[in-house]
C-alpha positions as CSV (number, residue, x, y, z in Angstrom):
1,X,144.0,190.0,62.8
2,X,146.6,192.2,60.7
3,X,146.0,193.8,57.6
4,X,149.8,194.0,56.4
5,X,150.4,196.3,53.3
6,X,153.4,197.3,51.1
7,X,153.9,199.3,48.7
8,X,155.8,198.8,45.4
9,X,157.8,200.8,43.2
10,X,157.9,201.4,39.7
11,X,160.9,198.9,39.4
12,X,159.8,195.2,38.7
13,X,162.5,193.8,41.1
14,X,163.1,190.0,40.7
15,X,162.5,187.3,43.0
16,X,166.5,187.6,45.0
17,X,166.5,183.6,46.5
18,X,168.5,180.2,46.5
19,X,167.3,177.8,43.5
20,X,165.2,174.3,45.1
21,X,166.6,172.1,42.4
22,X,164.1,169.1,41.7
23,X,164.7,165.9,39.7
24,X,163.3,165.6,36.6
25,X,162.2,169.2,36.8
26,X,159.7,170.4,33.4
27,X,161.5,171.9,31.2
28,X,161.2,175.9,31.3
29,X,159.7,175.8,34.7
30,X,161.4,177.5,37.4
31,X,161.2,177.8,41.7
32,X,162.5,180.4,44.5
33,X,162.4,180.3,47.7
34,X,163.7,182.8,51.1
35,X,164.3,180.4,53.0
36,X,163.9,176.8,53.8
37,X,160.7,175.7,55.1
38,X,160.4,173.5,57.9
39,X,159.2,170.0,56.4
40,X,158.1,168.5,60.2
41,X,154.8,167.6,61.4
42,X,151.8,168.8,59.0
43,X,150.9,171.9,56.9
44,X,148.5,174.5,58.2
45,X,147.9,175.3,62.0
46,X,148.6,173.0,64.5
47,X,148.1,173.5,68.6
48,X,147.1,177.0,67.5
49,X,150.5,177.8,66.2
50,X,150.4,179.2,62.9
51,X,153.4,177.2,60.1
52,X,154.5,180.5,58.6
53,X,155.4,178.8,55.5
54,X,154.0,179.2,52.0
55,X,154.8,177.2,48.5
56,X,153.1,179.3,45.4
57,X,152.7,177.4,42.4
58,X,151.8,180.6,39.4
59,X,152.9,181.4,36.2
60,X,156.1,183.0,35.1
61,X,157.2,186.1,36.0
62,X,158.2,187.5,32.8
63,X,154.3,188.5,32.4
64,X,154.9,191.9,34.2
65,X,151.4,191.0,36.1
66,X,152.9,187.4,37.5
67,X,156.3,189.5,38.4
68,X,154.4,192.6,40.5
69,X,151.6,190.2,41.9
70,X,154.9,187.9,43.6
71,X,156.6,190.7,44.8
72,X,154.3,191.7,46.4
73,X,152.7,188.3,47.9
74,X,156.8,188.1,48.7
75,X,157.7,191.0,50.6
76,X,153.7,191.1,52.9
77,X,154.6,187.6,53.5
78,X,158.6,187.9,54.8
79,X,158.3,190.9,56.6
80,X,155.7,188.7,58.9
81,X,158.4,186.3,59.0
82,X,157.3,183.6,56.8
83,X,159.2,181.7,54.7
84,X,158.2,181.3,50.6
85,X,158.5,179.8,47.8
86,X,157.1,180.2,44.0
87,X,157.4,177.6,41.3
88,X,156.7,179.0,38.1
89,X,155.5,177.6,34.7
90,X,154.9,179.3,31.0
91,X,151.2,179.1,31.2
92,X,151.4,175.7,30.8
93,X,149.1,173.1,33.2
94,X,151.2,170.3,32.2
95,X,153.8,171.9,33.5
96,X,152.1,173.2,37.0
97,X,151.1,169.4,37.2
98,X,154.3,168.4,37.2
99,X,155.8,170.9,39.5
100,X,153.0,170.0,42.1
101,X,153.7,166.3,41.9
102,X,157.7,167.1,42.1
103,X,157.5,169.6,45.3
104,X,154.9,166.6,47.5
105,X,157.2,163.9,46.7
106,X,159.9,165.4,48.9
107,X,157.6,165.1,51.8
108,X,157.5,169.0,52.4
109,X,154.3,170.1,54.7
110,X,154.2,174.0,54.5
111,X,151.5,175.8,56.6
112,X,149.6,176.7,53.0
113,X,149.7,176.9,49.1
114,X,149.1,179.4,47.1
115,X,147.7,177.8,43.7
116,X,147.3,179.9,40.2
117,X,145.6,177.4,38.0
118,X,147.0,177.6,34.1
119,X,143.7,175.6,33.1
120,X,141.0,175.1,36.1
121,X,139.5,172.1,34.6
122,X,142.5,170.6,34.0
123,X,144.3,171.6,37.7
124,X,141.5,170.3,39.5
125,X,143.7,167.0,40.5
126,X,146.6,169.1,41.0
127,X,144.1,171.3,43.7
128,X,143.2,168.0,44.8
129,X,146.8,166.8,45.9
130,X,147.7,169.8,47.3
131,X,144.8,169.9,49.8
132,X,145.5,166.6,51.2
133,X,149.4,167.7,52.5
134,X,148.0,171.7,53.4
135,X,145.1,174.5,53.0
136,X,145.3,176.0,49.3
137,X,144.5,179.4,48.8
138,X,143.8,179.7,44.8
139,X,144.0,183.2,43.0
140,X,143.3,184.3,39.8
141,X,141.0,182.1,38.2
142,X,137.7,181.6,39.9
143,X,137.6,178.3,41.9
144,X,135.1,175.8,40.2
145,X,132.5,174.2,41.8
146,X,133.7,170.7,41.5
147,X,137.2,172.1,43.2
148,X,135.4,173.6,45.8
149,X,136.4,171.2,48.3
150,X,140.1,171.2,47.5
151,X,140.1,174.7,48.1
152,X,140.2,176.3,51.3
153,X,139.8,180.3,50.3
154,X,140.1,182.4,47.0
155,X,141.7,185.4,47.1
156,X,142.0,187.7,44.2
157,X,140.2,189.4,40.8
158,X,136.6,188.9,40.5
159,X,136.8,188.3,36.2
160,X,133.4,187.9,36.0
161,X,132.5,191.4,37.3
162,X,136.0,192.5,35.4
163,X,134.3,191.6,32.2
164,X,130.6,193.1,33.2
165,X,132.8,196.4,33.9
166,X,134.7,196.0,30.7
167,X,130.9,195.9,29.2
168,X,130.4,198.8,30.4
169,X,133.2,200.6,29.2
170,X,132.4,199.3,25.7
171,X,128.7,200.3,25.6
172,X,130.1,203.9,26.4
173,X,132.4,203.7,23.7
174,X,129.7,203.1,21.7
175,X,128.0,205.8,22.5
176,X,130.8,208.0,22.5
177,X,131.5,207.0,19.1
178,X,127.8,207.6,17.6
179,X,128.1,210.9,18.8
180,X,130.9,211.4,16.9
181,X,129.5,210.1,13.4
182,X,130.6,206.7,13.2
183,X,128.4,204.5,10.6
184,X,128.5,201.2,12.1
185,X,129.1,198.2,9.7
186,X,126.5,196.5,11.7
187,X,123.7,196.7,14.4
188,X,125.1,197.3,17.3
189,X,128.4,197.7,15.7
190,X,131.0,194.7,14.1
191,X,133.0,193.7,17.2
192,X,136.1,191.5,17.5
193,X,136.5,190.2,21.0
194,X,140.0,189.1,22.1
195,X,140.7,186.7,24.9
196,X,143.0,184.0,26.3
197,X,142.9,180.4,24.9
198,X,144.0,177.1,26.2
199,X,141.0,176.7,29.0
200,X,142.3,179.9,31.3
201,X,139.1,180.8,33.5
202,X,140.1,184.3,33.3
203,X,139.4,184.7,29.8
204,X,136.1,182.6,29.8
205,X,134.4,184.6,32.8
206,X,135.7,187.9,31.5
207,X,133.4,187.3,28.1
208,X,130.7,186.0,29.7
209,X,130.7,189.4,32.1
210,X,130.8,191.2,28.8
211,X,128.3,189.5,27.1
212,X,125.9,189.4,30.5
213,X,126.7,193.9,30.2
214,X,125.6,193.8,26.8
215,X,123.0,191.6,26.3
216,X,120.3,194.2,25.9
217,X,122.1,196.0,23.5
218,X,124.5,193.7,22.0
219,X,127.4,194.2,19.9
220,X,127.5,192.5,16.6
221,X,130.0,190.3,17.7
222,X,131.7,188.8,14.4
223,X,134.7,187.3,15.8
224,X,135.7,185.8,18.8
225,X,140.1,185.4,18.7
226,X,141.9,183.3,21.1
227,X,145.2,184.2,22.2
228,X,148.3,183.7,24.3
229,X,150.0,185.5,26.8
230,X,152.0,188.6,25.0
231,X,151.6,191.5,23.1
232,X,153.3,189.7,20.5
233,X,150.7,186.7,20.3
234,X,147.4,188.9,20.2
235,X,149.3,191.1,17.2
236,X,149.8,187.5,15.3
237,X,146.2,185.9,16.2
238,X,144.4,189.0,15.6
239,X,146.4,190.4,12.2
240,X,145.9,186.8,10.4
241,X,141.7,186.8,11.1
242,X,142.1,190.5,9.9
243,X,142.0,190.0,6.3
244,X,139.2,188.0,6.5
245,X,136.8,190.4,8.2
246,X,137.7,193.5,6.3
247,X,134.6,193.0,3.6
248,X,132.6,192.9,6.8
249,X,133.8,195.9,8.7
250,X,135.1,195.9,12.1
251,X,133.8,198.7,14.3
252,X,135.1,197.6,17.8
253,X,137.6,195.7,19.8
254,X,136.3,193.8,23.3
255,X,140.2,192.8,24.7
256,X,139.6,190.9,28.4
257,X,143.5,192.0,29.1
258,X,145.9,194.3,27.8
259,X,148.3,192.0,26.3
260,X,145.1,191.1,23.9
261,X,144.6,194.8,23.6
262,X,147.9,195.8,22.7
263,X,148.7,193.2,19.8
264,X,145.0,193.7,18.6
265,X,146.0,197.9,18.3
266,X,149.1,196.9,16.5
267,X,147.9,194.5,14.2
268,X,144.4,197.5,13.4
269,X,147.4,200.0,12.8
270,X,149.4,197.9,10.9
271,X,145.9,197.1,8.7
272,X,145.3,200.8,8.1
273,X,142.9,201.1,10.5
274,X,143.4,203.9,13.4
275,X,142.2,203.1,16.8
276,X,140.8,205.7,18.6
277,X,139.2,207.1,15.0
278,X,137.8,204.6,13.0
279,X,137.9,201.5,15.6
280,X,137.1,201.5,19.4
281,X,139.2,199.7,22.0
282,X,138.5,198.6,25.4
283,X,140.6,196.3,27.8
284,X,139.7,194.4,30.5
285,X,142.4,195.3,32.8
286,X,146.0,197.6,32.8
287,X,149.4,196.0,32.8
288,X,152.3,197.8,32.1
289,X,151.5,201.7,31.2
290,X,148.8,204.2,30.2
291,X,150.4,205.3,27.1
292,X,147.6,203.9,24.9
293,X,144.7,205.3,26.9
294,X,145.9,208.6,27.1
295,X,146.8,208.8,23.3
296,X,143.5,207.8,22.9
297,X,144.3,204.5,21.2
298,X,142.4,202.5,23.9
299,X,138.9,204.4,24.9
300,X,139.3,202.6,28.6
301,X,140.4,199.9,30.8
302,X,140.2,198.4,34.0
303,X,142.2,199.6,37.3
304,X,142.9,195.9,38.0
305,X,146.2,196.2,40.0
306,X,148.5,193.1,40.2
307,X,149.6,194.8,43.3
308,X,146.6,194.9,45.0
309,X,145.9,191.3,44.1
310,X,149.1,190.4,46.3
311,X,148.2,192.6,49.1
312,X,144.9,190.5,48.6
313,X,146.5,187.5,49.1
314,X,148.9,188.0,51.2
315,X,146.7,189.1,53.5
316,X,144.0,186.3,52.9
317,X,146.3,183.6,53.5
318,X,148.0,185.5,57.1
319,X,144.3,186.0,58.5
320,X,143.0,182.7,57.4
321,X,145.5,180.9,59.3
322,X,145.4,183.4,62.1
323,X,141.9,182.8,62.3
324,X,142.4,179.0,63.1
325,X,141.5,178.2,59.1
326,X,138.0,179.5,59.0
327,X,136.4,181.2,56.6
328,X,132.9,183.1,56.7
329,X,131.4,179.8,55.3
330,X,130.5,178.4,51.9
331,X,129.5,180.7,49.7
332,X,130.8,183.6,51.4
333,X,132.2,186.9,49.5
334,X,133.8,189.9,50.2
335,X,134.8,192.7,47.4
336,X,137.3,195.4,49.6
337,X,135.6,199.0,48.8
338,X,137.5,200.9,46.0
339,X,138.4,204.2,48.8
340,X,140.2,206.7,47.4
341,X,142.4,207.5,50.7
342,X,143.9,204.5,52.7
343,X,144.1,200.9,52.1
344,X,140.8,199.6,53.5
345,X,140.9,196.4,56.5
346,X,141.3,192.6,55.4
347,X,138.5,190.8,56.8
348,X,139.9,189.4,60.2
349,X,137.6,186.0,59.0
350,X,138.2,186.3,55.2
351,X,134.8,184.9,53.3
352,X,135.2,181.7,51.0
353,X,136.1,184.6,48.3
354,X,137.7,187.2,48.3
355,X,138.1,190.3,45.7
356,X,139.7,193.7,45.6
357,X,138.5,196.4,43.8
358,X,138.2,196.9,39.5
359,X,137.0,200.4,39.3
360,X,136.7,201.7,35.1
361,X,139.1,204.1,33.9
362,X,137.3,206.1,31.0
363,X,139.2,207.9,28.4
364,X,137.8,208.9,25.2
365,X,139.0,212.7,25.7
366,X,141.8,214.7,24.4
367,X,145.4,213.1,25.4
368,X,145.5,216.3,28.0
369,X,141.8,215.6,29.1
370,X,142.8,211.7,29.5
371,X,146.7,212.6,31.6
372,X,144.2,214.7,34.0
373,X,141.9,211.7,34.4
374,X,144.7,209.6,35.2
375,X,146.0,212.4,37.5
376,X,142.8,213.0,39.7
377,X,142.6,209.3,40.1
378,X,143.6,207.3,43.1
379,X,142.8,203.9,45.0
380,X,144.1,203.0,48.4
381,X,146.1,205.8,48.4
382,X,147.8,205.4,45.6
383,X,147.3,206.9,41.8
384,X,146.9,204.6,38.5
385,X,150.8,204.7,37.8
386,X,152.0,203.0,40.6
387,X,149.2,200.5,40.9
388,X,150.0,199.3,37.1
389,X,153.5,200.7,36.8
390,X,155.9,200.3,33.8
């Protein structure tokens, strides 16, 4: 079996394909596609012979993660020859429902799917329609156990060990900020968490892994803010709670994304507060740039590459099929090793799960002691920059 890699610049380069118009089409939703799948016989492998054909249904890409993650899944999967297609929504499972239900009623069989769940609970029938046309490869959001059987593989971000690492980071940060005099407001230290609302699984398993790294030393956690997908949302959602928790103190912020992390730091700055001095922030993975962690704004984050989530993927979905649909069995999980030098092999069988790497990125130095941290830092080859680029 191939592992198949790219790499991508620092350029988000949009999806170049001919528009699959749909009737009735959700509003704001949107589909591309490289070239036209064949729509005979049925999805998956047949006689041996792998359908190199894929239909993605995943969020939009103007979330910089969405955009890098397709281009990647995009160019792994056409320079093997397949054909593919992505159907986008705003975060919106309504939306992805819709899409699904559009794209089977024109009778099209691909070899797979590629499914990005807006709300898992609430995609489960989607998941379930899906798998009775072609396999489904979901990514992102953990499967859930009543979807299992809907789902052939998952290939991408373990969030609940994102979250234990971003645990981590924050009890470091706590320490790192005892040592340097803070009086904390309460034991522990006052804590405002920031994660994603609406039901996305990412967000829920990313606080339990930070509550499961913290539970024997626990952060006084005093709020808990829900948010959307923007910089802009967090910086609304966490500036009006703000007010409110000023008589209390607020000591840290627990962000399972940067999006959170950068509306929370905006919204502190804009209170009076100065992150990095008098408040502590930690994110649960990069997005767009370093800026904030090597000012010292943000104390760390998570090397959680949109890029090597496609390569992930991509390469999931080519060896699955390759492998005549078979996984290592139920249950089964593989997390690639976070090397330093070259990309590491895809499993020839890929397990049930599949995860790349998440390996902390600590700051809490000088901005010059942070840039050389960022410098001396590379996975699969390739340094911090370019796995999260601007």
């Amino acid at each position: 079996m191939r592992s198949v890699g790219v790499r991508v610049g620092f350029a988000v380069v949009a999806i170049v394909a001919a528009a699959l118009s749909l009737a009735a089409c959700g509003g704001g939703g949107s589909s591309s596609d490289s070239s036209s799948a064949s729509s005979s016989g049925g999805g998956g492998s047949s006689g041996g012979a792998v359908k190199k054909s894929m239909i993605a249904f995943t969020p939009t890409t103007e979330n910089n993660y969405v955009a890098l993650w397709t281009k990647t899944v995009k160019e792994i999967l056409e320079k093997e020859g397949w054909s593919v297609k992505f159907y986008q929504n705003n975060f919106e499972q309504s939306e992805e429902d819709q899409q699904v239900q559009q794209v089977l009623a024109t009778g099209e069989e691909p070899g797979a799917f590629v499914y990005w769940p807006s709300d898992n609970e609430a995609g489960i029938a989607s998941a379930r329609r899906l798998a009775a046309v072609a396999p489904v490869i979901q990514t992102n959001n953990a499967v859930l156990p009543e979807a299992e059987e809907y789902i052939s593989a998952f290939a991408g971000v373990h969030d609940l060990a994102d979250g234990v690492a971003t645990g981590e980071l924050a009890l470091k940060m706590r320490e790192a900020f005892e040592k340097k005099g803070m009086k904390m407001h309460g034991k522990g230290g006052n804590a405002i968490i920031v994660t994603y609302g609406g039901g996305y699984q990412a967000g829920i398993d990313r606080v339990k892994g930070i509550e499961e790294a913290t539970k024997s030393e626990p952060f006084n956690v005093i709020e808990t803010v829900e948010t959307g997908f923007t910089t802009e949302e967090s910086y609304k959602s966490v500036a009006q709670v703000l007010p409110k928790l000023k008589s209390k103190g607020i000591d840290f912020v627990l962000a399972v994304s940067e999006f959170p992390a950068l509306g929370a730091i905006e919204a502190l700055k804009e209170a009076g507060y100065k992150p990095g001095e008098n408040v502590g922030v930690v994110t649960g993975n990069c997005q767009t740039n370093f800026d904030h962690l090597v000012s010292g704004e943000e104390f760390g984050t998570i090397l959680q590459s949109p890029i090597l989530e496609g390569k992930m993927v991509a390469n999931t979905l080519i060896n699955f099929l390759e492998n005549g649909e078979k996984t290592q069995g139920a249950g089964s999980e593989v997390t690639l090793p976070a090397t330093p030098g070259s990309e590491p092999p895809f499993p020839a069988t890929p397990a049930y799960a599949n995860y790349f790497p998440l390996p902390p990125l600590e700051g809490g130095g000088t901005p010059k002691e942070n840039e050389a941290m960022l410098a001396k830092t590379k996975l699969w080859g390739q340094s911090p920059e370019e796995l999260c680029p601007k």
